[in-house]
N, C-alpha and C positions, 0 to 999 in steps of 0.2 A: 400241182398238176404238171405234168411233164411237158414239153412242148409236142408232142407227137400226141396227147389226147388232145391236146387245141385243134391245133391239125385238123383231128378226127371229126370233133365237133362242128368246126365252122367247115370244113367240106358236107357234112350232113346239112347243115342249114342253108347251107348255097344250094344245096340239091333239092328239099323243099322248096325253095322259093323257087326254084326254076321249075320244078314240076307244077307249081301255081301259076306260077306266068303260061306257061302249055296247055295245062286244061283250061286255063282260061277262056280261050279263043274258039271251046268248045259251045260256051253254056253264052246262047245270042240273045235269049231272051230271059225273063224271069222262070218262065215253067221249068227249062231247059237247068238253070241255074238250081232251082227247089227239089223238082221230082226228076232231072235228066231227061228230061223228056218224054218218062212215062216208056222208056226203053230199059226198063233194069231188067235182068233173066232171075230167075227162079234161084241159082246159087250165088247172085250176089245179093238176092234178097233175103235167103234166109241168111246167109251172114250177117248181115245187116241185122236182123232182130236179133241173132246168136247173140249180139254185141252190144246191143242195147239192152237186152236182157240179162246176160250172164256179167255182173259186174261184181264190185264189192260186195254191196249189197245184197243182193240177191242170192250172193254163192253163203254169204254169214247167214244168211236168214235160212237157206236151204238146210242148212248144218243144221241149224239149232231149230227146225222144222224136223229133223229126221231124230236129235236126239231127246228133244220134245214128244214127239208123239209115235216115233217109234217108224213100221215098216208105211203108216199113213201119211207121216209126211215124206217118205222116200217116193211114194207115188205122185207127189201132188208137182216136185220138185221134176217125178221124170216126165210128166205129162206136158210140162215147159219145154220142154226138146219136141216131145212126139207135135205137138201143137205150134212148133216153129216150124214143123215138116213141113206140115200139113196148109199151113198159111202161106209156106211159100210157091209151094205144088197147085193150090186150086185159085190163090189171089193172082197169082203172075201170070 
């Protein structure tokens, strides 16, 4: 490895840790820490299950749901999206 991707790397890592140390000072309590205090909006929540959702997993499973059973599992795969809309539009 070069010395310029080290570089890269531990400048990356110093910057994690320092954005940890910063939000830290945010979250005073445990709720604050868990659920942010119950302050999340609508598009960092559906993010949030976008990404919890759409993983490895779920994207192989998806595949092999659509060429399993055809245009049935394409629906059941997009109704995972329509149903992240939805949860994050009527829960937030």
């Amino acid at each position: 490895m070069a010395s310029l991707d080290l570089v890269i790397i531990a400048a990356y890592m110093v910057g994690m840790v320092a954005v940890g140390f910063w939000t830290q000072r945010k979250a005073t309590n445990q709720e604050q820490f868990l659920v942010a205090g119950r302050s999340v909006g609508p598009l960092l929540y559906s993010g949030t299950l976008a990404a919890i959702i759409i993983g490895g997993g779920a994207t192989i499973g998806g595949v092999k749901l659509g060429y399993t059973y055809g245009i049935s599992g394409m629906w059941l795969v997009s109704m995972y999206g329509l149903g992240m809309i939805v949860m994050g539009v009527v829960l937030v």
